[in-house]
N, C-alpha and C positions, 0 to 999 in steps of 0.2 A: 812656395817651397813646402808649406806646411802640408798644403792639401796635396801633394805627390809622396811626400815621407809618411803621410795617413794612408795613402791608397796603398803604396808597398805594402806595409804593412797589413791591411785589407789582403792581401794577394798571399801574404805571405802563409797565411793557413787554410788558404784555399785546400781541400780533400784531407784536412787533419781534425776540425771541428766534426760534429752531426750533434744535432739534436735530438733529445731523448724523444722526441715525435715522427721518426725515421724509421720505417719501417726495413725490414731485410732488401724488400725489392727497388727499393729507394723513393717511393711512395710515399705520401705522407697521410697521416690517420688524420679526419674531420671531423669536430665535434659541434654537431649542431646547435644552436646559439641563438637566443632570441626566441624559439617558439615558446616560452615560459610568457611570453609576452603578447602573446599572440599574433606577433610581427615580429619578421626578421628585415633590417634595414644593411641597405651594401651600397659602396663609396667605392668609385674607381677615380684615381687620378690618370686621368689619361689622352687619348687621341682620339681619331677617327677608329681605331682599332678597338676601342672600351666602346665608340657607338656601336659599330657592328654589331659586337658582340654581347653588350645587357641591355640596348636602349626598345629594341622587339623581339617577342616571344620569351625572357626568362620571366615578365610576370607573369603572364599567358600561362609559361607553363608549372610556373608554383601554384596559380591559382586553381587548375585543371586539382592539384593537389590538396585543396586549403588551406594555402599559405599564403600569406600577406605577405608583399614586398613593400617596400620602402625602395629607390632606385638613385642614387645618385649618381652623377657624371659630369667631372670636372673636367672637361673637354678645351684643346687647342691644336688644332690640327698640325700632325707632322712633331705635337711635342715631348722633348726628349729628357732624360733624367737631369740633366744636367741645367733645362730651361727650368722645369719644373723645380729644382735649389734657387737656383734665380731666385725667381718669383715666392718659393717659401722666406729665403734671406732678407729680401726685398719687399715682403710682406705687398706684394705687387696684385693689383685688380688685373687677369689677365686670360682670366676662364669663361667661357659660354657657361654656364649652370644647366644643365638639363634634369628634372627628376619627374619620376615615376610615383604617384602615392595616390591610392583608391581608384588606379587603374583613368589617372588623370595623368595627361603628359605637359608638364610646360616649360619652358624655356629664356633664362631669365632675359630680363630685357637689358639690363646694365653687365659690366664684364666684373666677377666673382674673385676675391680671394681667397686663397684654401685659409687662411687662419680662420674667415667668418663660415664656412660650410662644413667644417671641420665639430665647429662644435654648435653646428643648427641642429644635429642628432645625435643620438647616443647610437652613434652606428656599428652594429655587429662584424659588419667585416669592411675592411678598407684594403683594397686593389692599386699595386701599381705596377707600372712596367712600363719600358723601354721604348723608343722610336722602333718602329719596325725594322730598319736599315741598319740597326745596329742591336738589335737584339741578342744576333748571335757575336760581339764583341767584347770579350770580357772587358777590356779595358777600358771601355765607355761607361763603366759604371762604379765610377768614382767619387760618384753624388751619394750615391745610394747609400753608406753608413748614414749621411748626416740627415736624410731624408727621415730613415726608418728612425733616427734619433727625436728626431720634431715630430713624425705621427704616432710615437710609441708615450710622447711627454703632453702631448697634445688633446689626443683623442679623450673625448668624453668618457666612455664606458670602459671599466676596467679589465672587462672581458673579453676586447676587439680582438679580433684573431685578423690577422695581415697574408693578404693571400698575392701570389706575384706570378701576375697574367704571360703563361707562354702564348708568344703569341706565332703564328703559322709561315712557312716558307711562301715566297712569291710564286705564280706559275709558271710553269717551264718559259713563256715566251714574254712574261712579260719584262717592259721597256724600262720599268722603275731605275733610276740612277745609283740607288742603293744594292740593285746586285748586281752590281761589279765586285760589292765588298766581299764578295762569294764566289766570284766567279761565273757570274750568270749559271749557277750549277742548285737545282731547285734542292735535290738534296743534301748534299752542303752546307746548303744555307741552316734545314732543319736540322740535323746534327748539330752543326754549331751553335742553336738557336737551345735544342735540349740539354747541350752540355753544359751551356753556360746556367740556363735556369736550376738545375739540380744545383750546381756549385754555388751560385748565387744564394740560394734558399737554405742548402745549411750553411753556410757563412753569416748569413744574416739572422739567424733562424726565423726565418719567414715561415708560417705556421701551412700554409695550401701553396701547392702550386695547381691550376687550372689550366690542362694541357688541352688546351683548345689547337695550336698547330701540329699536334700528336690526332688531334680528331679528324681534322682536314687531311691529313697526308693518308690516314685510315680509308676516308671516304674517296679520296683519289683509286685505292686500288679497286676500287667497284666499277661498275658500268658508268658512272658519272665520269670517270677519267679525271681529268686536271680542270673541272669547270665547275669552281669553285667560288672563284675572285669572278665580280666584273669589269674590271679596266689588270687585270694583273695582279690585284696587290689587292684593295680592298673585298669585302666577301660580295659575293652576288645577293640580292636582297633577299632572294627564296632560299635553297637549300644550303647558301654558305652561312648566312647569320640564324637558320633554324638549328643548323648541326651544333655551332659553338654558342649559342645560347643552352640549346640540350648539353654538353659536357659543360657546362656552370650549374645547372641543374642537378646533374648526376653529385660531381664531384661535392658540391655546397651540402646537400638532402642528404645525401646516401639512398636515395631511392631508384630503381631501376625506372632511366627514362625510357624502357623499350616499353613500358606499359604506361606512360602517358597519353591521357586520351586527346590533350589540346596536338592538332597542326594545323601551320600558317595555311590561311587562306590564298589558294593557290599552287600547293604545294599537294604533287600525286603523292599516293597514299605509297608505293611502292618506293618515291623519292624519300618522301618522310621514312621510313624503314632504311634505309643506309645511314641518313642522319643521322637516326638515332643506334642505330648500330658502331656507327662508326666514333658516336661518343661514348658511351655503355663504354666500347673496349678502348677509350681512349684511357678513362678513369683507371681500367682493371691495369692497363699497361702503358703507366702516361710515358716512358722511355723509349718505346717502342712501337713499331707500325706492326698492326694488324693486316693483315690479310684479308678480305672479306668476301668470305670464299662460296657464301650464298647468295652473294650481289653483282655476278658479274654479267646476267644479261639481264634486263629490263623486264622482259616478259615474264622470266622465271623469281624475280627476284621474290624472297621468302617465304615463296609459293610455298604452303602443303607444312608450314613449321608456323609454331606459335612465334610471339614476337620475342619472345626469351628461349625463343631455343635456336636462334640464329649462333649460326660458329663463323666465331673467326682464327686464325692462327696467327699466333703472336711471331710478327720476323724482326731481326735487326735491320736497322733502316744502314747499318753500314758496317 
């Protein structure tokens, strides 16, 4: 009873808060962190959706930059805010550890607590978010006061800035059993998926949001189309986890990743140019889907324009 008469309550000032880090456009300002140190370290509590998205190419492409990452990823597949209280209440071994440091990847051998990784580093920014399937559900996020209560009391460094991973719509055909909660309706899902993250973020005042399915839906209106994911739902290993590693880049640096010189091996140079277009204008417009209206045949794509003078047009995705 306690934890429903909290969540009302939680609900209850849902679009009445904003934080003084709220920009007009509903954006939020980033303040770089860590490079005083010569190293910025980043903590996602999350899924298969946090591998995607920081475990290849964001060191890659800080390093293209001179930045040093740190890379953490407290991973369990499929797990949702509600598993993850669990297991913080519970003080429960129940994470893969995956991290990234000097451009070493390893992966621990025993299953991780967030209490002990929590404070292995004095981590600059700490990541969480949602089951995919229920991302766009406001009311699946019921955990979340008590989470951000335990990583705001917890975290080592007094300067952690907490960033809360939007994460992408399914593809129009895929099977996943979660978009029913949508409708099987791709757009839908991301609406839902962007509405809840803005309200989410100033209720909590979660300092970033990282509109990684604001990039992907970008990069859908290109000649790539909706082939994004490989099974539906997770990103394809080339241009879906190069794009949403690029808008963690953007947003995290404030550096235009249209002029990054790191891309994935394997990945045509023309491909690389939508990715990174279609995160560029994720960043400028994380509520809305760009148009990417120099991307839509292959042959011609960014043909004859430098890589920062690609245009997009900003449209409502509804």
């Amino acid at each position: 009873m306690e934890k429903i008469i909290r969540f009302w309550l939680f609900l209850l000032v849902l679009g009445i808060v904003k934080p003084a880090c709220a920009t007009d456009d509903g954006g939020f300002k980033t303040k770089i962190i860590g490079a005083e140190k010569g190293i910025v370290k980043i903590l996602a509590l999350g899924n298969s959706f946090s591998e995607d998205a920081i475990e290849q190419n964001l060191y890659e492409l800080a390093k293209a930059e001179g930045i040093e990452l740190v890379i953490g990823n407290l991973s369990i597949g499929g797990c949702s805010l509600e598993r993850h209280w669990s297991n913080i209440s519970g003080d429960i071994a129940d994470y893969s550890y995956r991290k990234i440091e000097k451009g070493n990847r390893t992966v621990s051998k025993d299953l991780k607590t967030i209490s002990s990784v929590i404070k292995e580093e004095d981590w600059d920014y700490i990541s969480i978010q949602q089951a995919s399937g229920y991302s766009g559900i406001l009311a699946s996020y019921g955990d979340l006061p008590e989470i951000m209560k335990y990583l705001r009391e917890n975290a080592t460094n007094p300067d952690v800035q907490f960033i809360l991973h939007q994460t992408w719509a399914y593809a129009e055909n895929s099977t996943h059993d979660h978009f029913a909660n949508y409708d099987r309706d791709q757009m839908k899902m991301y609406k839902a998926i962007v509405d809840v993250a803005k309200q989410i973020s100033e209720v909590e005042g979660i300092d970033i949001i990282i509109p990684s399915g604001t990039a992907i839906q970008n990069g859908r209106t290109s000649y790539i189309g909706d082939n994004f994911t490989r099974d539906g739902f997770h990103l394809d290993y080339g241009i879906g986890r190069y794009t949403v590693a690029c808008v963690w880049f953007e947003k995290l640096f404030d550096i235009d990743v249209r002029n990054n010189a790191y891309v994935k091996t394997g990945l045509s140079e023309s491909d690389a140019c939508v990715a990174r277009a279609a995160a560029h204008f994720a960043v400028k417009n994380p509520f809305k889907i760009t148009d990417l209206v120099d991307f839509k045949e292959k042959e011609k794509a960014g043909k004859g324009i430098s890589r920062t003078e690609s245009v997009g047009i900003a449209i409502q995705a509804y």
